[in-house]
C-alpha positions as CSV (number, residue, x, y, z in Angstrom):
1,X,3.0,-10.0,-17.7
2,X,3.5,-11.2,-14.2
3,X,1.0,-9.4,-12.6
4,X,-2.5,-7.5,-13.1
5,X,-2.4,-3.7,-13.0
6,X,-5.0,-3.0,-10.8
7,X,-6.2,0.4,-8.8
8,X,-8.6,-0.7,-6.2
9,X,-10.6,1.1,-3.8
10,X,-9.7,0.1,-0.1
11,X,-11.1,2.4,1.4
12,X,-12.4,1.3,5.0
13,X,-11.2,-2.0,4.4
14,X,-9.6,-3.8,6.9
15,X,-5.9,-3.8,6.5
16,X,-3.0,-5.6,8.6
17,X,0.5,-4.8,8.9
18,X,2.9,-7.0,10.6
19,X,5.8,-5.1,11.8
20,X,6.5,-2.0,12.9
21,X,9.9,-0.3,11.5
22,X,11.0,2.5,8.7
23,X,9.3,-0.3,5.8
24,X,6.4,-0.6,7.9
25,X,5.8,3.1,8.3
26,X,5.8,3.9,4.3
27,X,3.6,1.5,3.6
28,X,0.7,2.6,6.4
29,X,1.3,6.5,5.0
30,X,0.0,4.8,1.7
31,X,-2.8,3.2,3.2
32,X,-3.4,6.1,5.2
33,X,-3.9,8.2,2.2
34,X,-6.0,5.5,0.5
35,X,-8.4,5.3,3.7
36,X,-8.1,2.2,4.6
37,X,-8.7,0.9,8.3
38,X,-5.0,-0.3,9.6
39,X,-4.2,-2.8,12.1
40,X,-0.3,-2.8,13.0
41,X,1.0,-5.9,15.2
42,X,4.8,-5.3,16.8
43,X,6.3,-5.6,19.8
44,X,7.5,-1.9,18.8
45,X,6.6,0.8,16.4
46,X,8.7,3.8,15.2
47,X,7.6,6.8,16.2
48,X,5.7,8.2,13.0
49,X,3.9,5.2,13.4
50,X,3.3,6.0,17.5
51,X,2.0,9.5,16.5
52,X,-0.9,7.9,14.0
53,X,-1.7,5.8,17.3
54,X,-2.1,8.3,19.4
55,X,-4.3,10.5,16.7
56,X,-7.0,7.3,16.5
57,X,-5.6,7.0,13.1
58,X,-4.8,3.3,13.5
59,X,-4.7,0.2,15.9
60,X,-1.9,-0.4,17.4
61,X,-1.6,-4.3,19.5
62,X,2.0,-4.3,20.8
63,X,3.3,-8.0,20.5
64,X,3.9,-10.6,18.6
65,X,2.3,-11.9,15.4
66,X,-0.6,-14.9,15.8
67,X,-2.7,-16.5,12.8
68,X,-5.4,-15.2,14.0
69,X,-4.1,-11.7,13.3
70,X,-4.8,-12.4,9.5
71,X,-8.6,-13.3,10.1
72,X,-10.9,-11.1,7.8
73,X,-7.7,-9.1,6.4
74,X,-8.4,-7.5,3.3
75,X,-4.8,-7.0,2.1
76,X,-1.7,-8.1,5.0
77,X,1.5,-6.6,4.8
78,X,4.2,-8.9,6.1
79,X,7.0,-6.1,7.6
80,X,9.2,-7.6,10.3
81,X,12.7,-7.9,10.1
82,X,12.8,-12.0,10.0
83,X,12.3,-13.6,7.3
84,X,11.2,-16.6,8.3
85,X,7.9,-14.8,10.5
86,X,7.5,-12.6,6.8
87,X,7.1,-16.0,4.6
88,X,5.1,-18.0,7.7
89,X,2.6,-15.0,6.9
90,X,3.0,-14.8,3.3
91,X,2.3,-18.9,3.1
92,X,-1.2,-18.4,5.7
93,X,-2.2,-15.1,3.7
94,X,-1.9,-17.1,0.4
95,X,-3.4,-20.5,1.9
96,X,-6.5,-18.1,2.6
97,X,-6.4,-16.3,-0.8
98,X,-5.8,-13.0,0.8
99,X,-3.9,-10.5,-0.9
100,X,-0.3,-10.3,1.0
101,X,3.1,-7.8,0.0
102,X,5.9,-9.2,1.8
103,X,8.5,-6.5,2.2
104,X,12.0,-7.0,-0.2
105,X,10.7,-10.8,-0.9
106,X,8.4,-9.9,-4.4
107,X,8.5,-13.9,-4.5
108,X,6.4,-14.2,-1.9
109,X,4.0,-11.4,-3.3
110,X,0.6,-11.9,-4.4
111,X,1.0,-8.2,-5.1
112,X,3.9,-5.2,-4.9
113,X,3.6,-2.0,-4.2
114,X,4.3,0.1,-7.8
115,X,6.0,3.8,-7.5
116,X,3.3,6.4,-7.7
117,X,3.2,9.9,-9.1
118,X,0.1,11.7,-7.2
119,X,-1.4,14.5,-9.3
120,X,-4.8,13.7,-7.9
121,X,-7.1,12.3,-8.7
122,X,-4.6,11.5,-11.7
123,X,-2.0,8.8,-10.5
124,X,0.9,7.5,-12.7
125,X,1.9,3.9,-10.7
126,X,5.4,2.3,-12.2
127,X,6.3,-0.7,-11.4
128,X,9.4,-3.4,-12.5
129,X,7.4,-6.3,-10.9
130,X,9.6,-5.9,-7.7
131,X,12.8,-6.9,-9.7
132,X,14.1,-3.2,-9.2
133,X,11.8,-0.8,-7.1
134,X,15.3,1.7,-7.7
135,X,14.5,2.0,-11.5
136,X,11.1,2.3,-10.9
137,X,11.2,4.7,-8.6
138,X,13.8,6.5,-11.1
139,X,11.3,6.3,-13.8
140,X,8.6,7.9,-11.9
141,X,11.1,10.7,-10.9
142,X,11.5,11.2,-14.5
143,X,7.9,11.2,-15.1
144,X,7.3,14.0,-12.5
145,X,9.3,16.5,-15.1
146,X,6.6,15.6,-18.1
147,X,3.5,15.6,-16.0
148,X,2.9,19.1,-14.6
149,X,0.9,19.3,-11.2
150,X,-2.2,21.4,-13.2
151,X,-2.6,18.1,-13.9
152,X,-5.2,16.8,-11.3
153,X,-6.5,20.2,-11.9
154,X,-7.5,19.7,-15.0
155,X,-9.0,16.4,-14.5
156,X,-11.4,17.9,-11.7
157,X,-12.3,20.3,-14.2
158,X,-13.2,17.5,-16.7
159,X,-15.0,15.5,-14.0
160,X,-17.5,18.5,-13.8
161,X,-18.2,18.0,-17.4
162,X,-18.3,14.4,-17.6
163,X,-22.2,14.0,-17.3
164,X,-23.2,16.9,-19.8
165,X,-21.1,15.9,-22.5
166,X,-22.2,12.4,-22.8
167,X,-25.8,13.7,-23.0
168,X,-24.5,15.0,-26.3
Protein backbone atom coordinates (compact mmCIF):
# COMPACT_ATOMS: atom_id res chain seq x y z
CA UNK A 1 0.00 0.00 0.00
CA UNK A 2 1.68 3.18 -1.02
CA UNK A 3 -0.06 5.37 1.05
CA UNK A 4 -2.19 5.72 4.48
CA UNK A 5 -6.03 6.16 4.04
CA UNK A 6 -6.62 8.85 6.23
CA UNK A 7 -9.79 11.30 6.79
CA UNK A 8 -8.55 14.19 8.80
CA UNK A 9 -10.19 17.08 10.25
CA UNK A 10 -8.69 20.44 8.86
CA UNK A 11 -10.85 22.43 9.80
CA UNK A 12 -9.43 26.03 10.58
CA UNK A 13 -6.13 24.89 9.79
CA UNK A 14 -3.96 26.82 7.90
CA UNK A 15 -3.82 25.80 4.31
CA UNK A 16 -1.62 27.18 1.31
CA UNK A 17 -2.23 27.02 -2.29
CA UNK A 18 0.33 28.03 -4.74
CA UNK A 19 -1.30 28.89 -7.91
CA UNK A 20 -4.16 30.14 -9.02
CA UNK A 21 -5.87 28.44 -12.34
CA UNK A 22 -8.83 25.79 -13.09
CA UNK A 23 -6.52 22.95 -10.78
CA UNK A 24 -6.12 25.49 -8.26
CA UNK A 25 -9.82 26.30 -7.99
CA UNK A 26 -11.06 22.51 -7.43
CA UNK A 27 -8.90 21.94 -4.93
CA UNK A 28 -9.83 25.25 -2.61
CA UNK A 29 -13.81 24.18 -3.31
CA UNK A 30 -12.62 21.04 -1.37
CA UNK A 31 -10.93 22.85 1.27
CA UNK A 32 -13.70 25.15 1.36
CA UNK A 33 -16.11 22.59 2.19
CA UNK A 34 -13.76 20.92 4.75
CA UNK A 35 -13.28 24.45 6.53
CA UNK A 36 -10.12 25.02 6.37
CA UNK A 37 -8.40 28.59 6.39
CA UNK A 38 -6.89 29.13 2.62
CA UNK A 39 -4.04 31.14 1.67
CA UNK A 40 -3.75 31.32 -2.36
CA UNK A 41 -0.36 32.95 -3.72
CA UNK A 42 -0.56 33.92 -7.77
CA UNK A 43 0.21 36.59 -9.71
CA UNK A 44 -3.54 35.85 -11.06
CA UNK A 45 -6.49 33.87 -9.97
CA UNK A 46 -9.51 32.70 -11.99
CA UNK A 47 -12.48 34.13 -11.38
CA UNK A 48 -14.33 31.50 -9.04
CA UNK A 49 -11.44 31.84 -7.11
CA UNK A 50 -11.78 36.07 -7.28
CA UNK A 51 -15.43 35.69 -6.09
CA UNK A 52 -14.25 33.55 -2.70
CA UNK A 53 -11.89 36.76 -2.30
CA UNK A 54 -14.13 39.11 -2.45
CA UNK A 55 -16.72 37.07 0.02
CA UNK A 56 -13.76 36.95 2.92
CA UNK A 57 -13.77 33.36 2.15
CA UNK A 58 -9.96 33.29 1.53
CA UNK A 59 -6.63 35.23 1.35
CA UNK A 60 -5.76 36.24 -1.67
CA UNK A 61 -1.56 37.81 -1.99
CA UNK A 62 -1.24 38.44 -5.71
CA UNK A 63 2.51 37.52 -6.74
CA UNK A 64 4.89 35.33 -6.80
CA UNK A 65 5.68 32.28 -4.63
CA UNK A 66 8.57 32.92 -1.58
CA UNK A 67 9.70 30.13 1.10
CA UNK A 68 8.39 31.92 3.50
CA UNK A 69 4.90 31.32 2.01
CA UNK A 70 5.10 27.74 3.39
CA UNK A 71 5.88 28.86 7.11
CA UNK A 72 3.27 27.23 9.58
CA UNK A 73 1.28 25.49 6.46
CA UNK A 74 -0.68 22.78 7.57
CA UNK A 75 -1.06 21.05 4.17
CA UNK A 76 0.47 23.19 0.73
CA UNK A 77 -0.78 22.66 -2.52
CA UNK A 78 1.77 23.16 -5.20
CA UNK A 79 -0.74 24.46 -8.39
CA UNK A 80 1.24 26.61 -10.92
CA UNK A 81 1.72 25.72 -14.29
CA UNK A 82 5.76 25.27 -14.01
CA UNK A 83 6.96 22.51 -12.94
CA UNK A 84 10.08 23.37 -11.84
CA UNK A 85 8.32 26.30 -9.05
CA UNK A 86 5.70 22.90 -8.23
CA UNK A 87 8.74 20.47 -7.22
CA UNK A 88 10.97 23.63 -5.61
CA UNK A 89 7.81 23.65 -3.26
CA UNK A 90 7.19 20.03 -3.05
CA UNK A 91 11.22 19.50 -2.04
CA UNK A 92 10.83 22.78 0.90
CA UNK A 93 7.29 21.28 2.05
CA UNK A 94 8.85 17.83 2.33
CA UNK A 95 12.35 19.16 3.90
CA UNK A 96 9.89 20.59 6.67
CA UNK A 97 7.71 17.48 6.95
CA UNK A 98 4.65 19.26 5.83
CA UNK A 99 2.06 17.56 4.06
CA UNK A 100 2.30 18.77 0.18
CA UNK A 101 -0.08 17.57 -3.12
CA UNK A 102 1.61 18.64 -6.12
CA UNK A 103 -0.82 18.93 -8.96
CA UNK A 104 -0.43 15.89 -11.90
CA UNK A 105 3.15 14.99 -10.30
CA UNK A 106 1.77 12.05 -7.46
CA UNK A 107 5.68 11.52 -7.29
CA UNK A 108 6.20 14.46 -5.60
CA UNK A 109 3.17 13.80 -3.26
CA UNK A 110 3.32 13.22 0.32
CA UNK A 111 -0.41 12.85 -0.20
CA UNK A 112 -3.19 12.81 -3.30
CA UNK A 113 -6.27 13.92 -3.41
CA UNK A 114 -8.78 10.46 -3.69
CA UNK A 115 -12.36 10.88 -5.64
CA UNK A 116 -15.03 11.44 -3.20
CA UNK A 117 -18.71 10.48 -3.14
CA UNK A 118 -20.41 13.01 -0.49
CA UNK A 119 -23.51 11.51 1.12
CA UNK A 120 -22.79 13.42 4.24
CA UNK A 121 -21.66 12.89 6.80
CA UNK A 122 -21.00 9.39 4.92
CA UNK A 123 -18.07 9.87 2.28
CA UNK A 124 -16.87 7.06 -0.04
CA UNK A 125 -12.98 8.47 -1.16
CA UNK A 126 -11.38 6.25 -4.14
CA UNK A 127 -8.30 6.59 -4.97
CA UNK A 128 -5.57 4.66 -7.64
CA UNK A 129 -2.58 6.30 -5.75
CA UNK A 130 -2.48 9.10 -8.45
CA UNK A 131 -1.57 6.45 -11.21
CA UNK A 132 -5.14 7.15 -12.82
CA UNK A 133 -7.36 9.80 -11.08
CA UNK A 134 -9.69 8.83 -14.65
CA UNK A 135 -10.49 5.37 -13.23
CA UNK A 136 -10.96 6.58 -10.05
CA UNK A 137 -13.02 9.04 -10.62
CA UNK A 138 -14.98 6.27 -12.99
CA UNK A 139 -15.22 4.12 -10.05
CA UNK A 140 -16.71 6.56 -7.79
CA UNK A 141 -19.27 7.38 -10.66
CA UNK A 142 -20.12 3.90 -10.48
CA UNK A 143 -20.44 3.94 -6.86
CA UNK A 144 -22.98 6.80 -6.93
CA UNK A 145 -25.57 4.23 -8.61
CA UNK A 146 -25.22 1.67 -5.46
CA UNK A 147 -25.09 4.17 -2.71
CA UNK A 148 -28.53 6.07 -2.63
CA UNK A 149 -28.45 9.73 -1.17
CA UNK A 150 -30.90 8.57 2.00
CA UNK A 151 -27.76 7.59 2.78
CA UNK A 152 -26.32 10.40 4.97
CA UNK A 153 -29.84 10.47 6.15
CA UNK A 154 -29.67 7.49 7.60
CA UNK A 155 -26.46 7.87 9.27
CA UNK A 156 -27.78 11.22 11.04
CA UNK A 157 -30.53 9.22 12.22
CA UNK A 158 -28.10 6.59 13.71
CA UNK A 159 -25.83 9.36 15.20
CA UNK A 160 -28.90 10.28 17.35
CA UNK A 161 -28.96 6.81 18.66
CA UNK A 162 -25.36 6.21 19.06
CA UNK A 163 -25.18 7.16 22.88
CA UNK A 164 -28.37 5.15 24.05
CA UNK A 165 -27.60 2.09 22.54
CA UNK A 166 -24.17 1.60 23.90
CA UNK A 167 -25.77 2.14 27.40
CA UNK A 168 -27.36 -1.15 26.60
Amino acid sequence: MKHFPIFVSIKNKNCVVIGGGPVASRKIGSLLDAGAQITVISPKITEEIQQHVSDGFITFQAREYTETDLDGAFLVFAATDNREVNSSIAALATSRDQLVNVADEPDECTFVLPSVLDRSPVLVAVSTGGASPVLARQLRIHLETLIPSACGRLAGITEEYRERVKHF
